[in-house]
Short mmCIF file of the C-alpha atoms (twelve columns), coordinates in Angstrom:
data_MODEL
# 
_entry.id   MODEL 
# 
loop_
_atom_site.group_PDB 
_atom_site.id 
_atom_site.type_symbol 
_atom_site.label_atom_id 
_atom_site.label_alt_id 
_atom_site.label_comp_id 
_atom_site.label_asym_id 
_atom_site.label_seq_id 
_atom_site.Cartn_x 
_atom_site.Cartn_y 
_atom_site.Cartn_z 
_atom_site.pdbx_PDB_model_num 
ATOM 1   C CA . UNK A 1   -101.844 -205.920 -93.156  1 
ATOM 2   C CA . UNK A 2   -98.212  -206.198 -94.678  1 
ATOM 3   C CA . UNK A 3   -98.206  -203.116 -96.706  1 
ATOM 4   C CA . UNK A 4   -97.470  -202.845 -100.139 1 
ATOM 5   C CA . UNK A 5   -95.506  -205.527 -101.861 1 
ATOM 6   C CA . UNK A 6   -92.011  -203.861 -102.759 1 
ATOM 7   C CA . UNK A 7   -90.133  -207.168 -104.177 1 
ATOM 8   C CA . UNK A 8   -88.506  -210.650 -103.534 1 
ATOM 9   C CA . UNK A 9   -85.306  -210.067 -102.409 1 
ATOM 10  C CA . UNK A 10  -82.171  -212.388 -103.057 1 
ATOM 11  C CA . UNK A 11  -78.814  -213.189 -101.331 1 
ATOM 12  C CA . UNK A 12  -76.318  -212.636 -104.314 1 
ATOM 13  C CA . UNK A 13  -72.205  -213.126 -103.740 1 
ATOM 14  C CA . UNK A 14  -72.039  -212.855 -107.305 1 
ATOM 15  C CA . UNK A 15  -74.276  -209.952 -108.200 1 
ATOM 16  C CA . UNK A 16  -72.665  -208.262 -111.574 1 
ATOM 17  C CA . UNK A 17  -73.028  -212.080 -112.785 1 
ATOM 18  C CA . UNK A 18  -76.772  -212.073 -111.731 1 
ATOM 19  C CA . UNK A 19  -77.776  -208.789 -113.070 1 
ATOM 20  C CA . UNK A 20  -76.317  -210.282 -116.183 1 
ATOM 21  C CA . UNK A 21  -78.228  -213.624 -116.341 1 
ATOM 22  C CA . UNK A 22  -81.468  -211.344 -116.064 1 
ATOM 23  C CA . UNK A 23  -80.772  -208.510 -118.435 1 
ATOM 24  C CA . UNK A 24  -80.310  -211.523 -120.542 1 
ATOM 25  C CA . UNK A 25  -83.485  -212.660 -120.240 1 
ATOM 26  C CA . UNK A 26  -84.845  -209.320 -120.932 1 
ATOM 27  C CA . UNK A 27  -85.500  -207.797 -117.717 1 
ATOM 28  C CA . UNK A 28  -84.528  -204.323 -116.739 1 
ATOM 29  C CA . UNK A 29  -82.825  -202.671 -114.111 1 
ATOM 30  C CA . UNK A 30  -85.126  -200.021 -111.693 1 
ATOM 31  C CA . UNK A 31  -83.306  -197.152 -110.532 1 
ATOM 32  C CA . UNK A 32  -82.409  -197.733 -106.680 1 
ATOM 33  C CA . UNK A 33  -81.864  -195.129 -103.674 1 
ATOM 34  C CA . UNK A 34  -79.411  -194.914 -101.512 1 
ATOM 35  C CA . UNK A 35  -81.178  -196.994 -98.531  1 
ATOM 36  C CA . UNK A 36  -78.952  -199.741 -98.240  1 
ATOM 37  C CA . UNK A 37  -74.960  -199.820 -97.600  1 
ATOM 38  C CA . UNK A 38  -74.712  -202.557 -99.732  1 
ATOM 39  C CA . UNK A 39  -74.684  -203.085 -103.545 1 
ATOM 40  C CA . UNK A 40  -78.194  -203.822 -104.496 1 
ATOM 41  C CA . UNK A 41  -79.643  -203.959 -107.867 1 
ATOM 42  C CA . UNK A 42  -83.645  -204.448 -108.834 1 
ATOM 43  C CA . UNK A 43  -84.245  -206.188 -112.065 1 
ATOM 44  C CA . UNK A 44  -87.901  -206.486 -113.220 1 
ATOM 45  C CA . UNK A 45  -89.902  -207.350 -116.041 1 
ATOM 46  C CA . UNK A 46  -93.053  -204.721 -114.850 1 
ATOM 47  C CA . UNK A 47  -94.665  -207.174 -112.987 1 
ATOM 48  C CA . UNK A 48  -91.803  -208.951 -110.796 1 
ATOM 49  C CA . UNK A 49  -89.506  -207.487 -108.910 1 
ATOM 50  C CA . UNK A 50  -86.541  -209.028 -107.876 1 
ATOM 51  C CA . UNK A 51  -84.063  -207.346 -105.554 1 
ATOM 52  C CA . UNK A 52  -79.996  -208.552 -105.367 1 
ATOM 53  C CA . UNK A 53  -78.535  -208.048 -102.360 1 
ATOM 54  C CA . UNK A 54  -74.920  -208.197 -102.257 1 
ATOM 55  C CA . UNK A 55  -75.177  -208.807 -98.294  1 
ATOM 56  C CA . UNK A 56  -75.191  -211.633 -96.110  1 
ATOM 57  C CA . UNK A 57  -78.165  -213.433 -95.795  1 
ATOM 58  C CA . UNK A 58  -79.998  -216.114 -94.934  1 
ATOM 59  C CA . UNK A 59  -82.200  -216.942 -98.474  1 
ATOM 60  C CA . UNK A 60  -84.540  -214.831 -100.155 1 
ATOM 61  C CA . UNK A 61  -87.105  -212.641 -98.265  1 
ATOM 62  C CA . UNK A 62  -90.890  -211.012 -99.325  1 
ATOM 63  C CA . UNK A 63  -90.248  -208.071 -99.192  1 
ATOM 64  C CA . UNK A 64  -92.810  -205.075 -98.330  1 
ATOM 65  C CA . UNK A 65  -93.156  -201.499 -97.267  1 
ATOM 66  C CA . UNK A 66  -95.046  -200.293 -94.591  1 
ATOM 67  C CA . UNK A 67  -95.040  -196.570 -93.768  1 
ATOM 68  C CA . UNK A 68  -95.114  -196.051 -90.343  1 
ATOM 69  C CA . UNK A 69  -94.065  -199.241 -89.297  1 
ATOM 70  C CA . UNK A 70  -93.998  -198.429 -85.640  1 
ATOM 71  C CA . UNK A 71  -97.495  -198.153 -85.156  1 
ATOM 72  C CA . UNK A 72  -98.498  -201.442 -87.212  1 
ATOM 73  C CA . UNK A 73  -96.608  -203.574 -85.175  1 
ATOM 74  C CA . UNK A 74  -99.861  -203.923 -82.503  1 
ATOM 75  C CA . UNK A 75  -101.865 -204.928 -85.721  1 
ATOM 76  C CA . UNK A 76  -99.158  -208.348 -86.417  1 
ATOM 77  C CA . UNK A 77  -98.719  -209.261 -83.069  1 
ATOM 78  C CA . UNK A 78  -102.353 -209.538 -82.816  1 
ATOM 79  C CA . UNK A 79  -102.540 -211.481 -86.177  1 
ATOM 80  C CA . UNK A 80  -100.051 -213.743 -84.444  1 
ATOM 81  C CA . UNK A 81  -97.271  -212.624 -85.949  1 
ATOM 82  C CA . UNK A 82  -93.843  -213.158 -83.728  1 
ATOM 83  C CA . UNK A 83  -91.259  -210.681 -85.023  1 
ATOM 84  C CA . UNK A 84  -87.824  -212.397 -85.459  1 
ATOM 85  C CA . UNK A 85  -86.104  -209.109 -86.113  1 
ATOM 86  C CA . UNK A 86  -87.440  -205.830 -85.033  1 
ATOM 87  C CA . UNK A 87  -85.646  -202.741 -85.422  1 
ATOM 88  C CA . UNK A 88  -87.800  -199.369 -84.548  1 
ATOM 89  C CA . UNK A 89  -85.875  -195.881 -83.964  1 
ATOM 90  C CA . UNK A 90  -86.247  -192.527 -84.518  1 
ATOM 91  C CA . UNK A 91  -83.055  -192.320 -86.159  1 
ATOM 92  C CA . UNK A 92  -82.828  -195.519 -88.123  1 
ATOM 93  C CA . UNK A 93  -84.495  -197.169 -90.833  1 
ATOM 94  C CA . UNK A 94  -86.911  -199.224 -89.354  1 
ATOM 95  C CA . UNK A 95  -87.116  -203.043 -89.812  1 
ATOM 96  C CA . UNK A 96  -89.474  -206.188 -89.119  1 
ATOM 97  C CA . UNK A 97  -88.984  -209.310 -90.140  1 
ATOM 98  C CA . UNK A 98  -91.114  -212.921 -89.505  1 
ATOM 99  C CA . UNK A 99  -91.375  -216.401 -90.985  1 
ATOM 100 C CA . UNK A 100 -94.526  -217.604 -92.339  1 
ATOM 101 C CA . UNK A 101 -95.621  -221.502 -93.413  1 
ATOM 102 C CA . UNK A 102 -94.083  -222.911 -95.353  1 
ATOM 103 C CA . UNK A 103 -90.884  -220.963 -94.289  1 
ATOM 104 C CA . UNK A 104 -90.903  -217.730 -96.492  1 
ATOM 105 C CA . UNK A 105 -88.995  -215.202 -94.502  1 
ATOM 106 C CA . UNK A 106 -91.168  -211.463 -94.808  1 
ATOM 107 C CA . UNK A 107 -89.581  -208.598 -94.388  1 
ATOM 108 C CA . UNK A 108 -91.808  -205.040 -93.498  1 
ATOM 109 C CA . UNK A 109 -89.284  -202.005 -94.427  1 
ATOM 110 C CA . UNK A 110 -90.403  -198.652 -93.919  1 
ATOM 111 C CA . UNK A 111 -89.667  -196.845 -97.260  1 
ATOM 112 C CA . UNK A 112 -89.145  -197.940 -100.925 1 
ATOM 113 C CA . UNK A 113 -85.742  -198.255 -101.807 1 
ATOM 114 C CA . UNK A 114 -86.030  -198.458 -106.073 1 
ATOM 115 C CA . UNK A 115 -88.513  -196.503 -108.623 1 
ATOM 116 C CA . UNK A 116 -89.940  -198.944 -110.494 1 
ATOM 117 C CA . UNK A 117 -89.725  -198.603 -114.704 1 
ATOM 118 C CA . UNK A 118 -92.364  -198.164 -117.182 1 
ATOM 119 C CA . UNK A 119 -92.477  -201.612 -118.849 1 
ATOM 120 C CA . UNK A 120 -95.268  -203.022 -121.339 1 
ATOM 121 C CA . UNK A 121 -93.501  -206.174 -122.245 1 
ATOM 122 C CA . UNK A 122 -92.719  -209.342 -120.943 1 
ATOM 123 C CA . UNK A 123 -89.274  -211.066 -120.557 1 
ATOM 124 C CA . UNK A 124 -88.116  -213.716 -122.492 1 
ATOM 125 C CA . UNK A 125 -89.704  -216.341 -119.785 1 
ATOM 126 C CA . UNK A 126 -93.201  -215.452 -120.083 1 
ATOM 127 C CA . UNK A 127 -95.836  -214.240 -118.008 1 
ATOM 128 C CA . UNK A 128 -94.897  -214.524 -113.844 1 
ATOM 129 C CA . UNK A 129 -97.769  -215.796 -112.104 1 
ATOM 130 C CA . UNK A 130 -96.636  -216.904 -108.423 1 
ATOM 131 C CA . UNK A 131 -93.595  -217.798 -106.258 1 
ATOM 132 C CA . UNK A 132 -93.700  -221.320 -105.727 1 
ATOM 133 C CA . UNK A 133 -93.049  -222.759 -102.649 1 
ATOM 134 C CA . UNK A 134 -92.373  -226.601 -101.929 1 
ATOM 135 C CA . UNK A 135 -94.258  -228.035 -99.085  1 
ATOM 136 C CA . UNK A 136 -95.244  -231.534 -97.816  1 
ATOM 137 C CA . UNK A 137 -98.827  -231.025 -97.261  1 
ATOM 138 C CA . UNK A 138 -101.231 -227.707 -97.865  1 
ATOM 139 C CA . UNK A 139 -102.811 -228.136 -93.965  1 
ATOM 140 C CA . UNK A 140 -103.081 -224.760 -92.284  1 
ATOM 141 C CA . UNK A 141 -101.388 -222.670 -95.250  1 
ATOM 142 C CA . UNK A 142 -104.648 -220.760 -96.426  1 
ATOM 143 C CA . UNK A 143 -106.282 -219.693 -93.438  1 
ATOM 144 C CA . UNK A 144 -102.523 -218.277 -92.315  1 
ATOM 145 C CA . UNK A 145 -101.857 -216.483 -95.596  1 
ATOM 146 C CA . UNK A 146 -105.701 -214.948 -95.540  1 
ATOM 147 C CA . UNK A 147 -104.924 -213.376 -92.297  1 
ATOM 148 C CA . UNK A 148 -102.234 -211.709 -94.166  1 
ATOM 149 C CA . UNK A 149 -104.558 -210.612 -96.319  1 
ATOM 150 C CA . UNK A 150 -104.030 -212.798 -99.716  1 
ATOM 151 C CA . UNK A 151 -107.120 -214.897 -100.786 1 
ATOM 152 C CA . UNK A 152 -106.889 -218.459 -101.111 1 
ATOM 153 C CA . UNK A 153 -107.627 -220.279 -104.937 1 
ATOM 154 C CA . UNK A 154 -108.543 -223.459 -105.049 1 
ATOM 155 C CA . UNK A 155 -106.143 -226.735 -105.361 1 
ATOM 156 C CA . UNK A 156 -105.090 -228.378 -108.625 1 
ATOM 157 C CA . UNK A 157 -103.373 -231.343 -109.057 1 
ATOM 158 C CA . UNK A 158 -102.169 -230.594 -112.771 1 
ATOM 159 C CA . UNK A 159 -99.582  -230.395 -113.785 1 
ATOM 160 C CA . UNK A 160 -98.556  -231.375 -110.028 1 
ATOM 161 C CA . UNK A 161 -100.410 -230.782 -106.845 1 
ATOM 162 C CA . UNK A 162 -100.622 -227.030 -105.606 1 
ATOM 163 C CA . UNK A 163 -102.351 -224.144 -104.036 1 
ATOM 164 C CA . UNK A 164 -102.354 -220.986 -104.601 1 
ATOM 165 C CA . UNK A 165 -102.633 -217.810 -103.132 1 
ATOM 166 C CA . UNK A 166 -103.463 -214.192 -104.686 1 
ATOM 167 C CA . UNK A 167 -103.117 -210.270 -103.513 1 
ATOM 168 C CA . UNK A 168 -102.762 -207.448 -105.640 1 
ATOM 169 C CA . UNK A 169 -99.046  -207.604 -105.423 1 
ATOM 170 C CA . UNK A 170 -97.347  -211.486 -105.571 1 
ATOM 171 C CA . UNK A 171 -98.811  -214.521 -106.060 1 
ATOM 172 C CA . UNK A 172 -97.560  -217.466 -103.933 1 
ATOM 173 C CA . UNK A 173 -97.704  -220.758 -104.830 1 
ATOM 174 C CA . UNK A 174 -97.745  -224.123 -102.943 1 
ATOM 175 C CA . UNK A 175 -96.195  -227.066 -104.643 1 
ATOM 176 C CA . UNK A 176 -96.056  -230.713 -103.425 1 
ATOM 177 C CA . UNK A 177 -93.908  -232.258 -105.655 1 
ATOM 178 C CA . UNK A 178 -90.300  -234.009 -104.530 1 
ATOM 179 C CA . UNK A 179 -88.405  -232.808 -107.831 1 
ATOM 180 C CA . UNK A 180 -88.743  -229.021 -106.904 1 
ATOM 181 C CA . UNK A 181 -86.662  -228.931 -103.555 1 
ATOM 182 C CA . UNK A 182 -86.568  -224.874 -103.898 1 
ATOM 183 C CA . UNK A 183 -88.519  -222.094 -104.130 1 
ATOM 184 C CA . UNK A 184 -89.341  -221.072 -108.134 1 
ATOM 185 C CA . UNK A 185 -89.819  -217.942 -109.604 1 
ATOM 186 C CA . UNK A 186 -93.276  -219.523 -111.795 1 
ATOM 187 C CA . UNK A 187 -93.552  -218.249 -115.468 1 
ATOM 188 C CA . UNK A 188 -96.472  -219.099 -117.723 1 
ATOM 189 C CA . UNK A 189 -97.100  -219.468 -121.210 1 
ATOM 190 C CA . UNK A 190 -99.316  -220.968 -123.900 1 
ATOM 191 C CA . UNK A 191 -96.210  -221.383 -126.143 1 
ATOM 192 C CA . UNK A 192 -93.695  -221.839 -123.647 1 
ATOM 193 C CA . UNK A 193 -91.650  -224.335 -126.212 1 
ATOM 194 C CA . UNK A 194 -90.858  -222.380 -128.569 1 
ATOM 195 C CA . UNK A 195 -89.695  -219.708 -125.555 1 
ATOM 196 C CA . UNK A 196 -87.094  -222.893 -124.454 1 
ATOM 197 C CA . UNK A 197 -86.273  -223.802 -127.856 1 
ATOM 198 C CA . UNK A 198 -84.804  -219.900 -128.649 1 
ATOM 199 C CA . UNK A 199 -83.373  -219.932 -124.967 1 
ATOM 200 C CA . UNK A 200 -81.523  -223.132 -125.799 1 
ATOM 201 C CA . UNK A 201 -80.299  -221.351 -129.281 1 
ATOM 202 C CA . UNK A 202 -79.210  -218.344 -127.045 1 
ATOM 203 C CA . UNK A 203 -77.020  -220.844 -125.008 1 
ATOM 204 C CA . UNK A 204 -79.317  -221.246 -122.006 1 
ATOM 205 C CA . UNK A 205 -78.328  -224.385 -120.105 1 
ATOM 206 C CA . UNK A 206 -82.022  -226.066 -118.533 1 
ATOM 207 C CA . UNK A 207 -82.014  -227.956 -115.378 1 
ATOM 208 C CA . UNK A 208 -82.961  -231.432 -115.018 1 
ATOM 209 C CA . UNK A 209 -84.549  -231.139 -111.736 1 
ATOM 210 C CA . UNK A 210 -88.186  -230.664 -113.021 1 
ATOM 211 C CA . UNK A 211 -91.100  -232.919 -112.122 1 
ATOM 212 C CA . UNK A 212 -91.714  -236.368 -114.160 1 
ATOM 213 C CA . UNK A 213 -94.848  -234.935 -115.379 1 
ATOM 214 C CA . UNK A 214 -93.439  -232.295 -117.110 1 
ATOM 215 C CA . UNK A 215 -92.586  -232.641 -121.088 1 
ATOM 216 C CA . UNK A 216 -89.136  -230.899 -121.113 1 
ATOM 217 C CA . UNK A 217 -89.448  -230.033 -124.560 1 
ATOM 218 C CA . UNK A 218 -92.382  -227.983 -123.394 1 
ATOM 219 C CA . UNK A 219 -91.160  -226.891 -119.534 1 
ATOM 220 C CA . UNK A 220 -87.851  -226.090 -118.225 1 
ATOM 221 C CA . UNK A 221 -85.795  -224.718 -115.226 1 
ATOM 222 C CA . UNK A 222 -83.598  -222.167 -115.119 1 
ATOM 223 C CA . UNK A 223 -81.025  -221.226 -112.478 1 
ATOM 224 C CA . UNK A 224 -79.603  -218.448 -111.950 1 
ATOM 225 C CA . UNK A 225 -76.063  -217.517 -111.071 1 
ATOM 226 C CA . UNK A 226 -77.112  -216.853 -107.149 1 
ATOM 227 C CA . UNK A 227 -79.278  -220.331 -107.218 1 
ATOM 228 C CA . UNK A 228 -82.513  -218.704 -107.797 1 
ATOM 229 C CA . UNK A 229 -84.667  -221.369 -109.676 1 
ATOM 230 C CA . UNK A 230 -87.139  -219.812 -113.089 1 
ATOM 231 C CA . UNK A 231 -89.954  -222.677 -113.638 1 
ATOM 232 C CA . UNK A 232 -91.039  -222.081 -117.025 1 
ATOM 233 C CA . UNK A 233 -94.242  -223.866 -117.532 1 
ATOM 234 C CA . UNK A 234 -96.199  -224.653 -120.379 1 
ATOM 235 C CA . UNK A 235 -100.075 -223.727 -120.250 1 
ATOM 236 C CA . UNK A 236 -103.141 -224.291 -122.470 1 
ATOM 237 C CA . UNK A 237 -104.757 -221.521 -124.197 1 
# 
């Protein structure tokens, strides 16, 4: 339905000092086309992608490819998707764009605009699982996102309540919590501590904004020089 899942990309006024923070963390830069008029970097650790956009924007965007855009737009406007931005030409690089529940903005490009690198390891936060999203209730959020063609997991209410939902690209996550007021970019580990214990050596400074549940020894969250929250969370083996 949406393509193939290109990456998350990010607002950045500031996007030398976010292409630091990252590299710190041990992500790496993809090598990027000539698409955009902008600056834009891609940093990745081989499983997210995460795309700076030194550009005006209006927060960060889903971000997928769909050759031959033209001729899927039938297909999302029978899905009920209403296209908030639509830009289709012969001599342009076509565009769609649409908000779905909670309010994640998607964005359907025609092309890829980075060649991804050949990693094997993971960055210094873990294992990604999922963009989280905060919500107020889950009511309505799986059948939408199964239209789009992610499959819905079941609900959890540890270590806070969420839902999830999979595809072979992202993860999205659904969290009902007050003390996560953003969006998080959700890494997992078994020995997360010791991962915030060497990031706090390193000179990492950890948010407080985290839910009560949470053992901050255990669980952090980072934020990045453009705002971009990292929830590092702890998980059983």
């Amino acid at each position: 339905m949406l393509g193939r899942y290109l990456e998350i990309s990010i607002p950045t006024a500031q996007i030398q000092d976010s292409i630091a923070f990252y590299e710190a963390l041990g992500f790496s830069q993809a090598l990027t086309g000539e698409t955009w008029t902008h600056p834009y970097a891609v940093l990745t650790d081989g499983r997210l992608f995460i795309g700076l956009h030194a550009a005006g924007g209006d927060g960060p965007r889903l971000t997928y490819v769909q050759q031959d855009l033209r001729r899927h737009v039938d297909e999302l406007e029978h899905a009920g998707i209403s296209a908030e931005r639509l830009q289709l030409a012969s001599d342009a690089f076509n565009e769609l764009s649409f908000t779905a529940p909670p309010d994640v903005r998607v964005h359907l490009i025609e092309a890829r605009t980075f060649s991804p690198p050949d990693l094997t390891s993971e960055s210094a936060c873990g294992y990604f699982s999922e963009w989280g999203w905060p919500v107020r209730d889950f009511a309505g959020l799986s059948d939408y996102w199964e239209r789009l063609g992610f499959v819905a997991l079941s609900s959890t209410n540890e270590p806070f309540p969420r839902m999830s939902v999979t595809s072979s690209g992202i993860n999205l996550g659904f969290y009902r919590t007050r003390a996560l007021r953003h969006p998080v970019l959700t890494f997992e580990d078994a020995g997360m501590g010791e991962r915030i214990e060497a990031l706090r050596a390193r000179g990492f400074t950890f948010s407080d904004a985290m839910p009560d549940a949470l053992d901050e020894q255990l669980n952090g969250v980072l934020i990045a020089p453009e705002g971009t929250r990292l929830l590092l969370l702890n998980t059983t083996d």
